[in-house]
C-alpha positions in Angstrom: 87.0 -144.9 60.2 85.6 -142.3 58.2 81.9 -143.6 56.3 82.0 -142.9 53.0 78.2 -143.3 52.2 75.9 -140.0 52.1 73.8 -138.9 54.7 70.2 -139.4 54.2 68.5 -136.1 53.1 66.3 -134.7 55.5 62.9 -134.3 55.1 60.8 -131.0 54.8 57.8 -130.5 56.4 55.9 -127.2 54.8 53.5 -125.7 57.4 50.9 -123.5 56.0 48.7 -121.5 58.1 46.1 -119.4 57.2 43.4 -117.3 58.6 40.6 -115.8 56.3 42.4 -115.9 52.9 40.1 -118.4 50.7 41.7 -116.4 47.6 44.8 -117.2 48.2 45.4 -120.4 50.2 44.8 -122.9 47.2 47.9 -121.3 45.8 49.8 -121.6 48.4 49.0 -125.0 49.4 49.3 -126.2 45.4 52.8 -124.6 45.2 53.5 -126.6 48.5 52.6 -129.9 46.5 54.3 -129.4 43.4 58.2 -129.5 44.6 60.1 -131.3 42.5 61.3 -133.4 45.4 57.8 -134.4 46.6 59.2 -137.4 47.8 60.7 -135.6 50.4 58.2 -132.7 52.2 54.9 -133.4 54.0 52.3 -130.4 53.9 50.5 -129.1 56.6 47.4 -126.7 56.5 46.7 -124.8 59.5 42.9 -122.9 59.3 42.9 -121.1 62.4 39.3 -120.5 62.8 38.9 -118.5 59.8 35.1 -117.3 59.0 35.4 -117.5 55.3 35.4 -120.1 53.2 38.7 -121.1 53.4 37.7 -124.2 55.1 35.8 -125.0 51.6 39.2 -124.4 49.6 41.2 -126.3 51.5 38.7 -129.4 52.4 39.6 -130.9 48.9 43.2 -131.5 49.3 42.6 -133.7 52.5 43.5 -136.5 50.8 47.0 -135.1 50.2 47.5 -132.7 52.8 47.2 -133.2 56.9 44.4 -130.5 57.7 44.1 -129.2 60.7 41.0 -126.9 61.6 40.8 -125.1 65.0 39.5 -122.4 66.5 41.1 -119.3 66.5 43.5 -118.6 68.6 46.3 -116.0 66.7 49.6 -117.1 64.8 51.1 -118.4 67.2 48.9 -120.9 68.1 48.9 -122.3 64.1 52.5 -122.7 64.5 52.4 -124.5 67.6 49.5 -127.2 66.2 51.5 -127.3 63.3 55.5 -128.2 64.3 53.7 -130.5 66.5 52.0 -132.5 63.5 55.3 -132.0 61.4 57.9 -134.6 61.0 60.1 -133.5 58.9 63.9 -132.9 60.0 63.3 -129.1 58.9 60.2 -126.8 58.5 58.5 -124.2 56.8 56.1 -122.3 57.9 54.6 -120.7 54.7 51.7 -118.3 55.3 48.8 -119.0 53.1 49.0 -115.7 51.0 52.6 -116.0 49.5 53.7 -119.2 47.9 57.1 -121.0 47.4 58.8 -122.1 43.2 58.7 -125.5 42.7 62.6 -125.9 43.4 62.3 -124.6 46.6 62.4 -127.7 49.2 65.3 -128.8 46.6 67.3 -126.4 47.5 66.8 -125.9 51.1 67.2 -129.3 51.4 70.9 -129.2 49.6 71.7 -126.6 51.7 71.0 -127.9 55.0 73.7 -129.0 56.9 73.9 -130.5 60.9 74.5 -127.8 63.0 72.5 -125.8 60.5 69.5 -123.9 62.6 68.1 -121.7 59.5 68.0 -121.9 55.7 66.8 -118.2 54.7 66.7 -117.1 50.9 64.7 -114.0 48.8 61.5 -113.7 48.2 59.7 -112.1 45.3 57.5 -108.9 46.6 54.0 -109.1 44.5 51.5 -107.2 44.6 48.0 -108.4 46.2 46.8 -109.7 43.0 50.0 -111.3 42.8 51.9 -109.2 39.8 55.8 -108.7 40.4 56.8 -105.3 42.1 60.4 -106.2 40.6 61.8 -105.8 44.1 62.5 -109.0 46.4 62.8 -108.8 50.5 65.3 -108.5 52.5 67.7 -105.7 51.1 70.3 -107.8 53.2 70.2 -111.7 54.0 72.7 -111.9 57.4 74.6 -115.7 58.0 78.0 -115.1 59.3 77.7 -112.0 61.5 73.9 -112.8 62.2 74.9 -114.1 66.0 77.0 -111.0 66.3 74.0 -109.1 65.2 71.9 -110.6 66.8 73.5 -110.9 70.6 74.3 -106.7 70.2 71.1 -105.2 68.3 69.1 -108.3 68.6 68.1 -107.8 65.0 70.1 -108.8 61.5 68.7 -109.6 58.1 66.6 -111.9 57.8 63.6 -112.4 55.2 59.8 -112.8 56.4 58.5 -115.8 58.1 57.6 -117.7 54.4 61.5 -117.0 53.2 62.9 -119.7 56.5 63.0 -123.2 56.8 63.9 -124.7 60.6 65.8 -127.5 61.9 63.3 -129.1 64.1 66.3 -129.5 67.0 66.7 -126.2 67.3 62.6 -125.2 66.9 62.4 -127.7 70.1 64.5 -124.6 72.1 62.2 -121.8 70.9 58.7 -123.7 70.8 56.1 -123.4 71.8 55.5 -120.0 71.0 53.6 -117.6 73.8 50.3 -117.6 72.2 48.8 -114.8 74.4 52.2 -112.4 73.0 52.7 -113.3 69.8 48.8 -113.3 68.0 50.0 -111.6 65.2 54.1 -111.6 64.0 55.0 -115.1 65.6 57.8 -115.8 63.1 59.5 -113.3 65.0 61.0 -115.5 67.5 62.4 -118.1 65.5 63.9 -115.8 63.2 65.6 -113.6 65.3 66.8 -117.0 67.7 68.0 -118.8 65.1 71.8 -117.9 65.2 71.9 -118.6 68.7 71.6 -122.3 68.2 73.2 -122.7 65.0 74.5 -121.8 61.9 72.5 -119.3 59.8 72.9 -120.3 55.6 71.6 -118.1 53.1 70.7 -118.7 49.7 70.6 -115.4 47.9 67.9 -116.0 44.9 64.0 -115.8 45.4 62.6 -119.4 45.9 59.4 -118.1 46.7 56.8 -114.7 46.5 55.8 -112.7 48.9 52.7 -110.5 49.0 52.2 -107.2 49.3 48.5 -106.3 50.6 49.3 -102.5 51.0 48.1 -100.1 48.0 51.4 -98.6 46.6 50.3 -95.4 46.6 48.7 -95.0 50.1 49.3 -92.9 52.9 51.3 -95.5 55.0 54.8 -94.4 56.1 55.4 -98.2 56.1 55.3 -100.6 53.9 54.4 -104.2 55.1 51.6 -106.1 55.8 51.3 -105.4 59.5 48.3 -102.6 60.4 50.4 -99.5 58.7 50.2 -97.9 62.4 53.5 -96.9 63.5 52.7 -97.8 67.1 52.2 -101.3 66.6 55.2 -101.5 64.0 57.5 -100.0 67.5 55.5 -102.4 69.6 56.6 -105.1 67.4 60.3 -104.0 67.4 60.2 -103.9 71.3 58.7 -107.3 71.1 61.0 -108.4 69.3 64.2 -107.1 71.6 62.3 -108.8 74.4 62.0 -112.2 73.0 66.1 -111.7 72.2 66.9 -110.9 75.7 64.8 -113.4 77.6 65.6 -116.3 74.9 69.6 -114.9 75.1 69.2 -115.3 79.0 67.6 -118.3 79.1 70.7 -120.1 76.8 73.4 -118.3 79.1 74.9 -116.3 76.3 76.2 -112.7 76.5 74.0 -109.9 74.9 74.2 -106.1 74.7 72.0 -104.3 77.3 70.4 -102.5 76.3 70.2 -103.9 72.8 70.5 -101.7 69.9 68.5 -100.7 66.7 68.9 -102.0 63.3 69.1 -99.8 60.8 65.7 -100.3 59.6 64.3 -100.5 62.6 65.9 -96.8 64.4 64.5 -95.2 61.3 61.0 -97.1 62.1 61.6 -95.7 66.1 62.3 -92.0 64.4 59.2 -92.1 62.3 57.3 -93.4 65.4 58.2 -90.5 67.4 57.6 -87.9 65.7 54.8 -89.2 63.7 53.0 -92.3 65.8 50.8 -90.0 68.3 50.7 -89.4 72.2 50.1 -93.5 72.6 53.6 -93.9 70.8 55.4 -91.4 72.4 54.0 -92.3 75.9 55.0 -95.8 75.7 58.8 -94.5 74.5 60.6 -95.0 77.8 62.0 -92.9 79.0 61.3 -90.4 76.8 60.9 -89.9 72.9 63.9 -88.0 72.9 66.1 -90.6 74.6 64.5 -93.4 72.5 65.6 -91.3 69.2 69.0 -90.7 70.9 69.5 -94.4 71.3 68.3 -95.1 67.6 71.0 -92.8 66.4 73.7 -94.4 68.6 72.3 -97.7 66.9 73.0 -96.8 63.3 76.2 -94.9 64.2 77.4 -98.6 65.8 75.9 -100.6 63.4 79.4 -102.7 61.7 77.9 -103.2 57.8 78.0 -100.1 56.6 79.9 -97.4 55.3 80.4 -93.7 57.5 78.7 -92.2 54.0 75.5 -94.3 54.3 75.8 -94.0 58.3 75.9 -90.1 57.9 72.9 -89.8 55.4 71.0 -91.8 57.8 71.8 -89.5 60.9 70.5 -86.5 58.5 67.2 -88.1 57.7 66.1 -89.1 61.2 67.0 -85.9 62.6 65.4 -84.6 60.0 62.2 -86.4 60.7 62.8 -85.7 64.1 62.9 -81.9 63.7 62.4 -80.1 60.4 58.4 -78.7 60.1 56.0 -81.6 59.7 54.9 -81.1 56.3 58.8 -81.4 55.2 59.3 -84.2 57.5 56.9 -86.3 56.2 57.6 -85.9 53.2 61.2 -87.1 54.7 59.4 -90.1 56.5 57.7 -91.1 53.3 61.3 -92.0 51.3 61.5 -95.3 54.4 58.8 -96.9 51.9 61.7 -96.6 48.9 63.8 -98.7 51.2 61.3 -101.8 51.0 62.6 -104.5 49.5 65.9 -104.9 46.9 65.4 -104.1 43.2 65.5 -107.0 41.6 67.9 -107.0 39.0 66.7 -109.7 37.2 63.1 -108.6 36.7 62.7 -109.5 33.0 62.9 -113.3 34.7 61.4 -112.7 37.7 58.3 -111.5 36.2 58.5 -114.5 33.7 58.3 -116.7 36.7 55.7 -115.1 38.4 53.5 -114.4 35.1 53.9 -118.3 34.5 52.7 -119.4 37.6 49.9 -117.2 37.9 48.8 -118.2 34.7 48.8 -121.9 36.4 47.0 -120.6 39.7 
């Protein structure tokens, strides 16, 4: 007989962790606090052995936050100590320089579903003082064809780690993280996992910001918050496919092999090569030219989209591949235009933002 009554929403469980940023954690832990379903999220702070004074920003909120203060021991070791303090049904692992809207857990929470092993949505790029750039991350949010993705390019689009929220079954089959791998870029793995052990739901408006450190007019080829060196950007994409194919192996489902390239990620490998220095290129198995080779044969296969956009991507990489170096970085420096999606609603956006800095 079928039970008409509601299911129980499930509690949220928001897991900050932060290392060295006293000038930005309060904000992050106070946007934590202030969902309008209070009732139902726990915060966590995670100091992992930061030398600042972070310890001194967060020590006040003890009362309504679980603090947890430990040496340091890399990202992936904050996420460990803090899914195994959470209790919530699903969680968030927010790091302590971005910050989530106050309708945030409200949504994810409405959106959840059983059989649901990811709630992903936009997030706001800001600048480093925390002013809108008017773009938000990811250009693409993946759901339907992310296990597709996923099990053939072991990539699809997802947001950074503070634009997810887990189910807590499915973080038991990823967790705990390698500590000793994953020091820096540990939301990696249950990103690109999730829609091998579940259902991926997006919800495509920004419920949170996400903060750009990186000057907008440097020298950088990239634009993210990771070191700006190109090699450890391909070290993190190789990273990444392994995690896919031993996590793939491990659950007894099918995967490409070799995995391919997103497209974001062959024009990373392309800019790598020709611009990431003898430790890039000797690490680019079996040779730079065959690395390149399989990141065109990645975009050309990639399913989402069109022959025209597939075509102007072949022309750029081989143009950074082989044009003169001057022209081709000039080439290589049009991957930073590709950060993020303009943000068509910027008048509000900035609103938003400007109003809750003002509160910070």
């Amino acid at each position: 007989m079928h039970d008409p009554s509601p299911r129980p929403a499930p509690r949220l469980s928001i897991v900050i962790d932060n290392y060295n940023y006293e000038q930005f954690v309060a904000r992050a832990i106070d946007s934590a606090l202030e969902q309008t379903v209070a009732d139902l999220t726990e915060v966590i702070v995670v100091d992992d052995g930061s030398t600042d004074r972070s310890m001194a920003v967060i020590a006040p909120y003890a009362d309504r936050v679980r603090v947890i203060d430990k040496p340091n021991g890399g990202q992936a070791s904050a996420y460990n100590a803090g899914f195994a303090a959470a209790r919530g049904q699903l969680v968030l692992f927010l790091d302590a320089d971005d910050w989530l809207y106050p309708d945030a857990a409200a949504e994810i929470i409405a959106a959840w579903t059983p059989g649901t092993s990811k709630v992903q949505f936009l997030l706001d790029m800001v600048d480093g003082a925390g002013d809108p750039l008017h773009r938000q991350v990811p250009r693409e949010l993946h759901d339907t064809e992310a296990a597709r993705l996923m099990r053939t390019c072991g990539a699809y689009g997802s947001p950074p780690g503070s634009g997810n929220a887990y189910d807590r079954d499915y973080l038991r089959q990823v967790m705990p993280l390698d500590e000793s791998a994953w020091r820096t870029g540990a939301d990696s793995v249950p990103i690109l996992l999730a829609p091998a052990c579940g259902q991926v739901r997006s919800l495509r408006r920004a419920l949170g910001a996400y903060r750009i450190h990186r000057a907008l007019d440097d020298d950088a080829l990239v634009f993210n918050n990771y070191s700006g060196s190109l090699l450890s950007e391909y070290l993190r994409i190789t990273a990444g496919k392994r995690a896919v194919a031993e996590g793939l192996d491990r659950l007894g489902l099918p995967r490409a092999e070799p995995l391919g390239l997103a497209p974001w990620e062959a024009r990373t490998v392309a800019m790598c090569a020709r611009f990431g220095g003898p430790q890039a290129r000797a690490l680019m198995q079996p040779s730079p030219g065959a690395v390149v080779r399989h990141a065109l044969d990645s975009v050309c296969r990639w399913p989402l989209i069109t022959v025209r956009r597939k075509v102007q991507l072949v022309v750029w990489m081989l143009g950074v591949a082989a044009l003169p170096l001057p022209l081709a970085h000039r080439l290589a420096r049009m991957h930073r235009r590709s950060a993020g999606l303009p943000d068509h609603s910027a008048h509000a956006a900035a609103a938003r933002l400007a109003a809750m800095k003002s509160h910070g």
